[in-house]
N, C-alpha and C positions, 0 to 999 in steps of 0.2 A: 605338423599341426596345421588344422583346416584354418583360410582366412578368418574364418570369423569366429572360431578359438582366440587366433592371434589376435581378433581385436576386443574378444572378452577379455582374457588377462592383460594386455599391455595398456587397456585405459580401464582398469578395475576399479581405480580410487573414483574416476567420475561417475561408474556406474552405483557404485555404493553410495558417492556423499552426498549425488545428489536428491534429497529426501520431497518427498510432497508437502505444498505446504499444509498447516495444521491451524482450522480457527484456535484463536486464542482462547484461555477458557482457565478455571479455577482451578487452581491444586497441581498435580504430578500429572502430567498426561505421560501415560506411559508409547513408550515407543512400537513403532508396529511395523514389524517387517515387510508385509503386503505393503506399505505406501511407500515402498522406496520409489520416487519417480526413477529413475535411474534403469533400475533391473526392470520395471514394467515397461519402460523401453527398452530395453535390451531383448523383453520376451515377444514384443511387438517386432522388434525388426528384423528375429530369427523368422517370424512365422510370413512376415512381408518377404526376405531372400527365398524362402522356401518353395510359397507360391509365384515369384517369380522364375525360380530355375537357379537362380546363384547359392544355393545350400550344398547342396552337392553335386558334385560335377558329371557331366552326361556321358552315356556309352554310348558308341555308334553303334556294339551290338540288338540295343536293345530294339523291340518292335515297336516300330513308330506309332504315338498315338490314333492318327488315323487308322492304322488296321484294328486299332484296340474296339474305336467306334464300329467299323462292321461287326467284329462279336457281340456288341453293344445290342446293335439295331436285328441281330438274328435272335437274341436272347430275347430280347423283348418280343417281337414278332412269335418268339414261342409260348412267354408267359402270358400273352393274349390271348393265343390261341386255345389256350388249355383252361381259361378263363380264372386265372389265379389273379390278373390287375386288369385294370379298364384300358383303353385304347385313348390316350390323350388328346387334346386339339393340337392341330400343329401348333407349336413355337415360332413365332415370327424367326426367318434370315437374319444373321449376325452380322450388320454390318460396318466398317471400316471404323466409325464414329466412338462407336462404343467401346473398342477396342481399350482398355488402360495403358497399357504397354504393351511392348514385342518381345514375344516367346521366344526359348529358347528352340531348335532346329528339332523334329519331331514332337514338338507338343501343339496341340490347337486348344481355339476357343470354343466353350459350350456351352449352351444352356444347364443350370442346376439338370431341367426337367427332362434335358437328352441322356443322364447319364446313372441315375437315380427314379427310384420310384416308389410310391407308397402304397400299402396294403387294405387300400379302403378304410371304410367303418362297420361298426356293428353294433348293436344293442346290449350291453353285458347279459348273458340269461344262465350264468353260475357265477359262482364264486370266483373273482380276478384280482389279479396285482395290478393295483392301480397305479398309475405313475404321474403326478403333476409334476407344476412346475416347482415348488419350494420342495421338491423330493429330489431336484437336479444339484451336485459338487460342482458349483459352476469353475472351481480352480484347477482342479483334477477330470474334467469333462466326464464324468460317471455319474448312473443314479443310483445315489445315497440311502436313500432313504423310502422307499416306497412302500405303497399300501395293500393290506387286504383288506376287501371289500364283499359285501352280497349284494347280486344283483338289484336287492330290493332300497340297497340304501345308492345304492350308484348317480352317483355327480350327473347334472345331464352333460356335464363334457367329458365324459368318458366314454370315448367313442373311436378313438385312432388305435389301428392295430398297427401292434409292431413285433418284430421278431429279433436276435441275435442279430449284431452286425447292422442293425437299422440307426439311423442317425438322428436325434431329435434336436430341433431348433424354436426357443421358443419365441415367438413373434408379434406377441407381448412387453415390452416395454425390452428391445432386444440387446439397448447399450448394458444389460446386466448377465449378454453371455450365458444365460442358460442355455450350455449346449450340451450335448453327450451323445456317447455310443452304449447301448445296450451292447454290455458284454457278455451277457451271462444268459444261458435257459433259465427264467423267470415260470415258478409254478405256484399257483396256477399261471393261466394264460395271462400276458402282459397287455393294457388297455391303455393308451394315454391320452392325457387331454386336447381338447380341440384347439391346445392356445399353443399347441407346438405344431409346425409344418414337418413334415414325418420325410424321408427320403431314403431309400434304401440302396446302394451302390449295386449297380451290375455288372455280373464277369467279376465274381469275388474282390474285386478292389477295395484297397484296404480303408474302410470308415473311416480310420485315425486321420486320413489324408485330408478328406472333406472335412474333419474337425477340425484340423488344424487350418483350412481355406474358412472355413464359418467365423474363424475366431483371429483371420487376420485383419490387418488394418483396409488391405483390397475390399473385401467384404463387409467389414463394419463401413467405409465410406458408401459403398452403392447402396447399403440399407436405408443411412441417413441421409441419402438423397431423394430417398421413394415412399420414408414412413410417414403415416398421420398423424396428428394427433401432438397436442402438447405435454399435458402432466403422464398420460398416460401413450406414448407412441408406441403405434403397431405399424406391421407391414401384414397382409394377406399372403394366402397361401399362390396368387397370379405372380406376387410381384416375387415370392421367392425364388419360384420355380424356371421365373423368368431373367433372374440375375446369371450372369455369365460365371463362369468357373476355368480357371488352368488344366490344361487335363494332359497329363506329362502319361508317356510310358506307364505300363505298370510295374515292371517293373523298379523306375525311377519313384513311382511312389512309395513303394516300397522301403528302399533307401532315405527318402525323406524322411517318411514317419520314425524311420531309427532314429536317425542324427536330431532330428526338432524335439525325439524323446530325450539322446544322450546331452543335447544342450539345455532343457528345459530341468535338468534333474541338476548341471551344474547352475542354474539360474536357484535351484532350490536351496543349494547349500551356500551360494551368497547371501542369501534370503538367512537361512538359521543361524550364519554367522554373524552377520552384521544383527539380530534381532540379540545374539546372547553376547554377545559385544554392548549392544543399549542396554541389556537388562543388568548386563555387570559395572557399566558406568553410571546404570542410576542409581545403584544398590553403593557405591563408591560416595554418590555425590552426597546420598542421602547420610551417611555411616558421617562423613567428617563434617556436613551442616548439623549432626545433631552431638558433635562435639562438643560447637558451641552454644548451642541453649544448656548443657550437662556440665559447663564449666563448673567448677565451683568458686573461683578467686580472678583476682583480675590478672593473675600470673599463670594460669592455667588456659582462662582466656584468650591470650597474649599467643601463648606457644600452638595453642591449636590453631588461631586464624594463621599463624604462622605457616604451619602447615599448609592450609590451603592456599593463599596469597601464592608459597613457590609453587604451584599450578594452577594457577584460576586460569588462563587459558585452555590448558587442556578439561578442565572440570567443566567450566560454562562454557561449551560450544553448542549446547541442542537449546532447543525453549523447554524443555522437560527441566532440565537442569536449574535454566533461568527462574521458573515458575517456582523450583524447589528453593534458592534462594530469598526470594522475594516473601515466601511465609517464612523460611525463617529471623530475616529480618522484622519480620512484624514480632515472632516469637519473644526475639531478643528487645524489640521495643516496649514489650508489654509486661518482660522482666526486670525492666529497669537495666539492661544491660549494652542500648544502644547508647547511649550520652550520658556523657556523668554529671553525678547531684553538685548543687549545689547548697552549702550549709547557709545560704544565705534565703532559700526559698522558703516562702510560709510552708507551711506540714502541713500534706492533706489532711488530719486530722480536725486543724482550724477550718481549713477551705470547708469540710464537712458540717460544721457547726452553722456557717454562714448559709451553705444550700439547707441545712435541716429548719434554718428562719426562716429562710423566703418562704420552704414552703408551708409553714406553720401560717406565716402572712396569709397565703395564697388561699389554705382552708379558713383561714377567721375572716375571709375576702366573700366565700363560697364560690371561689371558682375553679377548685379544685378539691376533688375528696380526699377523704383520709385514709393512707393505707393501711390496708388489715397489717398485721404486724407479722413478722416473718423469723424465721430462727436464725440465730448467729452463726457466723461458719464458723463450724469447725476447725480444727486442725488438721482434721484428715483430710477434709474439702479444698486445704489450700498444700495444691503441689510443688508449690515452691515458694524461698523466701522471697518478701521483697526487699530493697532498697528500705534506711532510712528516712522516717519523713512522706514514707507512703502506707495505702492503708487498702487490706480488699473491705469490699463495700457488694452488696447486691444491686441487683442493678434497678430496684423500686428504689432504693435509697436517694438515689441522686436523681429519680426521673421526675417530673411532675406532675405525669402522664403517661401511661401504656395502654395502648387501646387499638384496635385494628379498625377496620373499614368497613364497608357496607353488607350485611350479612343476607341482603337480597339482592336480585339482576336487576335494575333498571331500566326504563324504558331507553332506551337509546335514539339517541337524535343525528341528522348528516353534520351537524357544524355548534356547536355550547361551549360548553366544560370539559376539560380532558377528564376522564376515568381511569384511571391506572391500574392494572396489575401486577401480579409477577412478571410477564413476560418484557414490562416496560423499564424493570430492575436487573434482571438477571444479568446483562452486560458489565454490573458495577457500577451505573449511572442514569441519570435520569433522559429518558430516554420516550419522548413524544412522537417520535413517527410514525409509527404506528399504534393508534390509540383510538376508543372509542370517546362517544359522550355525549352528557346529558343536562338537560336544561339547566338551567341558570335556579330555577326554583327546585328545582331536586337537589341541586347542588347546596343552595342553602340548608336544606333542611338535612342532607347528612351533615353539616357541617358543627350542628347543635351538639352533636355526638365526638364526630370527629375532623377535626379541621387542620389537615397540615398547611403547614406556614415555611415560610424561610425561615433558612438554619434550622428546622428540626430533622430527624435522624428517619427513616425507613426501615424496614424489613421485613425482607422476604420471609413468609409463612405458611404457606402449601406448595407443593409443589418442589420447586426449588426452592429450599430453603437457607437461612440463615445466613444472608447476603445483607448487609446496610451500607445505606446511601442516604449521605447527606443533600438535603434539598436545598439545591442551586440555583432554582430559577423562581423566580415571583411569581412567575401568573399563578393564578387560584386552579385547584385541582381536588378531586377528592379519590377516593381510591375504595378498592374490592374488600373483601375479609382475608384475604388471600394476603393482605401487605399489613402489616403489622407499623404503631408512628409513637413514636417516644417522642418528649419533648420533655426539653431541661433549664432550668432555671437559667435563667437569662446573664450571659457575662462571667459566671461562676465555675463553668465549664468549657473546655475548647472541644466543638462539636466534633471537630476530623478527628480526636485521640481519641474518645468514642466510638470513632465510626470504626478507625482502625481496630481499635480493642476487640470489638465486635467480629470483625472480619480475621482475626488472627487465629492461628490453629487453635490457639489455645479454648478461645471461645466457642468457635466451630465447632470442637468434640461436642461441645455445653449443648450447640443446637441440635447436630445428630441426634445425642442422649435424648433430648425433650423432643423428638420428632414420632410422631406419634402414628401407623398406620402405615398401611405397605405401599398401594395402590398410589392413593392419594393423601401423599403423606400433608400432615400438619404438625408445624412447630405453635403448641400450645402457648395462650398468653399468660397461665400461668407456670410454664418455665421459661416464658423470658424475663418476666418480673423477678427470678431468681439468680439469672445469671449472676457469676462470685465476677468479680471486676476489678483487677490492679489500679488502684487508682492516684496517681500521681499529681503531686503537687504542680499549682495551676501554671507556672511558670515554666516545669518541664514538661508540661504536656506542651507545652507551645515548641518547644526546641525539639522535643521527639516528632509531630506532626515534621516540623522543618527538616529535620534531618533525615525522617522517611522518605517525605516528597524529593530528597535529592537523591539519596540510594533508588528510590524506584525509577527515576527519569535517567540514571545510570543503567539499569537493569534493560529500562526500555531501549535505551541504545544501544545496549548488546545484541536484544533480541533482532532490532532493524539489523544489525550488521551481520547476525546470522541470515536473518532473512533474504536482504542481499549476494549474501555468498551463496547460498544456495539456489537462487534463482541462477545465479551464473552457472551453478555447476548443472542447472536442469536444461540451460542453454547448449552447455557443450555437451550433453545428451543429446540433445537436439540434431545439433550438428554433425556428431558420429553417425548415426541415425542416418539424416540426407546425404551423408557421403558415402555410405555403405550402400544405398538403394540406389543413389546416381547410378 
C-alpha cells in the first residue's frame, strides 16, 4: 500500500467527519457530499504530492525532463515553421525566487508557455461546437455540455481554437476551477470562448497532467496572487502563460495521471458513502421525530420518545438533524403535546369571547374594520385533535388587523426611517443592518395604512415566504408589500405562541399552499387571513412559549457543540495535510 493510501485509510474517520460548515437556515438541510471539508482536502493534497513528486516514486530509468524540453523546443521550432502556431515573445528567465519548492532529481521548472501552446483564433464562418464556460464538469474536468451554433448567431467570444488533447482554463473568476481536457473529436469544429486561456501540451504529454497542475493548491495560489479584480477576479492570458509549472519525466507523468486517477475515484466512493450514510440518517431521524407528532395517547407518546432518548446522541449529531427536531418540537407545541393542560386554565373558547369584545369595541371605536366573515373549518380542515379547553380559530379571528406594507418604491433617503423587507426577516429576526429609508414624512403617511408597533407579529410575503417575527425593537419603521403585519388585541394573546404557531410545520404547509406564483412568489393576504390556528388557553401559551425557548437554547447548544467538534476535526485535516506536504 502506497503512503498516502496508508494515510487515506488509517485517518478515514477525520477525512469523512470532518464536514464544511453550513449557514444556518430553515427546515431539513439536506446533506451534501461535495462539502465534506475533509475529502476536499484529501483531493487537495493528492494533487499538491503529485505536482510535487511525492505521489509516486521516481525511476532513474526514465529520461530526464531536461531532454524532454529539447523535443519540446525542436517541436515547436517545427510547428512554426510549417506555420501551424505563432512564434512567442520570449518568457522572462526563471529565477531562484520564484521557485515554490525543490524538485524532485530529473524534473525542472517551467514556464506554462515553454511547454504548451495554443492554436490561435478565428472567425466562426460554418456551423461549430461551441464551448463556454457554464458547458465546463468542473468536478470531473470534461466538457459537459456544449453547443451548436451558426456562424451567424456566434458569441463575439467565440474565437479560441482547440483540438483533442487541448487544455482549457477559464480565467474568469478561476477559484471556480473550470478547467478541462477536450477528450473527444468534437464535430463540427470545436470554438471556445475567449474567457478560457487555451494550452495545448507538446511531445504528446499527457493533458490530464496539467489538469491535475491547474487544479492543484501550487497553482490555485500563484493565480491568487496575480488576479484582478474583486467580485468578479480574472487573470490574463500573460499572467498564465507566465506561471511556472513541475515538468517531471514523461514518462512519470504518465504514472501520475494513473495513481491522482486511482486515488481520486477512491475519494469518489468516500464521497457516495458518507452522502448515502447522511441520506439514510436523515431518513432515520426523520421516520422516529414523526413518531411523535403521530402518537396518539400519552403512553404511546412515552414509548416512542423512549425510543429516541436511548440514541439521541447518535441521532442529533449533524444540524440537519438538529433543524429536524426543532420543527418538530414546534409540531408537538402547536398539538398541544409539549406541556400538559391544566383543568385550572380558562378555555380558549372564553379567552375567544373576550378578543371577539375588544374587537367589537375597536370597530364601534372606528379604528378598526369589520371583517368580512369567513367559513367555519371544517373537520376535514382540522388534521388533528386538539387538547381540552382549546379551540382552532382562523387566524382573522383573533387578528385586529392583517394588512401588509407599502405597495409602492419610495424615494429613498442616506439617513430617516428604516424600510424593511423580506430580506431584513428572513434570518427569523428583525434585522436593521442592512436597510434602506425614508423620510420621516413618507413614513407618516404609510403609517395611516399601516403602522407596525411593538409586539406586533411580521411576515414574510414574497419571496421568502411565511417566516413571522415578532417585533422587538421600538424605533418607528415601516415596511414593503413584500412583509405582511398582524396585530392582536392587546394582553389577550401571547405574541411568541403566535409567532411560533405561525412558524411551525404545521402552518408553513398553510403558507406553501397560499403561495401563489413561481418566479416571484406571494403569499396572498387573503390566505393568511385564513390560516386554521390551534389556539390554546392564555395561560398555556405562556408555558408553551417557556418551554419552547428552553428546548430550543438546548437545541442551540447541541448545534455549537457540533459545530465545535467539527471545526476540530477540519483542523486535524489541516494538520494531515501540512504534514504530508512537509
Amino acid at each position: 500500500m502506497s503512503a498516502i493510501q496508508q494515510l487515506l485509510t488509517d485517518h478515514i474517520d477525520i477525512w469523512t467527519a470532518a464536514e464544511t460548515e453550513k449557514r444556518s437556515g430553515r427546515g431539513r438541510a439536506s446533506g451534501n457530499a461535495g462539502s465534506v471539508y475533509g475529502i476536499k482536502k484529501l483531493r487537495e493534497l493528492i494533487l499538491e504530492l503529485a505536482v510535487r513528486g511525492k505521489l509516486v516514486p521516481q525511476d532513474a530509468n526514465d529520461e530526464p525532463a531536461c531532454e524532454l524540453l529539447k523535443g519540446i523546443q525542436a517541436k515547436k521550432a517545427k510547428l512554426i515553421a510549417e506555420g501551424k502556431i505563432k512564434k512567442d515573445k520570449p518568457l522572462a528567465a526563471i529565477t531562484e525566487d520564484e521557485k515554490p519548492f525543490e524538485l524532485p532529481k530529473g524534473w525542472e521548472w517551467v514556464r506554462v508557455g515553454q511547454v504548451g501552446h495554443d492554436w490561435g483564433q478565428k472567425e466562426p464562418d460554418s456551423n461549430f461546437t461551441y464551448i463556454e464556460v457554464s458547458a465546463i464538469d468542473s468536478t470531473r474536468g470534461v466538457v459537459s455540455s456544449p453547443g451548436l451554433v451558426a456562424p451567424e448567431d456566434a458569441p463575439s467570444r467565440a474565437r479560441k481554437i482547440v483540438k483533442k488533447g487541448t487544455v482549457i482554463y477559464s480565467t474568469v473568476r478561476p477559484y471556480l476551477l473550470n478547467i478541462a481536457v477536450i477528450e473527444e473529436e468534437f464535430s463540427p469544429e470545436p470554438i471556445a470562448s475567449t474567457a478560457f486561456a487555451i494550452v495545448h501540451p507538446f511531445c504528446l504529454m499527457p493533458p490530464r497532467y496539467f489538469l491535475s497542475f491547474f487544479r492543484s493548491p501550487v497553482f490555485v495560489r500563484y493565480v491568487e496572487s496575480v488576479q484582478m479584480g474583486i467580485a468578479y477576479p480574472a487573470i490574463n492570458d500573460g499572467q498564465f502563460f507566465s506561471g511556472l509549472i513541475p515538468l517531471p519525466p514523461i514518462e512519470e507523468q504518465h504514472r501520475i495521471v494513473a495513481k491522482v486517477d486511482e486515488l481520486m475515484a477512491l475519494c469518489d466512493q468516500l464521497e457516495n458513502q458518507h452522502s448515502n450514510a447522511a441520506e439514510a440518517h436523515e431518513k432515520l431521524v426523520s421516520h422516529l421525530l414523526g413518531t411523535l407528532t403521530q402518537s396518539q395517547n400519552a403512553e404511546d407518546f412515552s414509548a416512542n420518545w423512549q425510543r429516541i432518548a436511548a440514541h439521541f446522541d447518535t441521532l442529533f449529531a449533524t444540524d440537519a438533524s438538529i433543524d429536524a427536531l426543532k420543527q418538530t418540537l414546534l409540531q408537538l407545541a402547536v398539538m398541544g403535546k409539549l406541556v400538559p393542560q391544566n383543568a385550572n386554565d380558562e378555555p380558549a373558547s372564553e379567552l375567544l369571547k373576550r378578543i371577539q369584545a375588544e374587537k367589537a369595541k375597536l370597530i364601534s371605536e372606528g379604528k378598526i374594520k369589520k371583517d368580512k366573515p369567513l367559513t367555519p373549518i371544517t373537520d376535514v380542515e382540522k388534521p388533528f385533535e386538539l387538547p381540552l379547553r382549546w379551540e382552532w380559530v382562523r387566524l382573522s379571528d383573533i387578528a385586529t388587523q392583517i394588512t401588509d406594507g407599502a405597495h409602492h418604491t419610495p424615494e429613498y433617503i442616506s439617513d430617516g426611517v428604516p424600510f424593511l423587507s423580506v430580506k431584513n426577516l428572513s434570518s427569523g429576526c428583525l434585522d436593521f443592518t442592512d436597510t434602506r429609508f425614508i423620510s420621516p414624512v413618507a413614513h407618516a403617511d404609510l403609517t395611516k395604512r399601516c403602522n407596525p408597533e411593538f409586539d406586533d407579529i411580521l411576515l414574510t410575503k414574497i419571496g421568502t415566504t411565511g417566516i413571522a417575527v415578532v417585533i422587538d425593537d421600538p424605533r418607528p419603521f415601516s415596511i414593503f408589500v413584500s412583509v405582511a403585519l398582524i396585530k392582536l388585541p392587546k394582553i389577550l394573546i401571547d405574541r411568541d405562541y403566535l409567532s411560533l404557531v405561525i412558524n411551525s410545520p404545521f402552518v408553513r404547509q398553510q403558507s406553501e399552499d397560499g403561495t401563489e406564483g413561481v418566479g416571484n412568489k406571494n403569499l396572498v393576504l387573503r390566505k393568511i387571513n385564513t390560516f386554521d390556528i390551534p389556539f390554546a388557553p392564555l395561560a398555556e401559551q405562556h408555558r408553551i412559549v417557556a418551554k419552547v425557548d428552553e428546548l430550543m437554547a438546548l437545541c442551540d447548544q447541541l448545534k455549537s457543540r457540533i459545530t465545535d467538534a467539527s471545526r476540530l476535526q477540519q483542523k486535524l485535516a489541516d494538520v494531515l495535510v501540512e504534514q504530508a506536504v512537509a
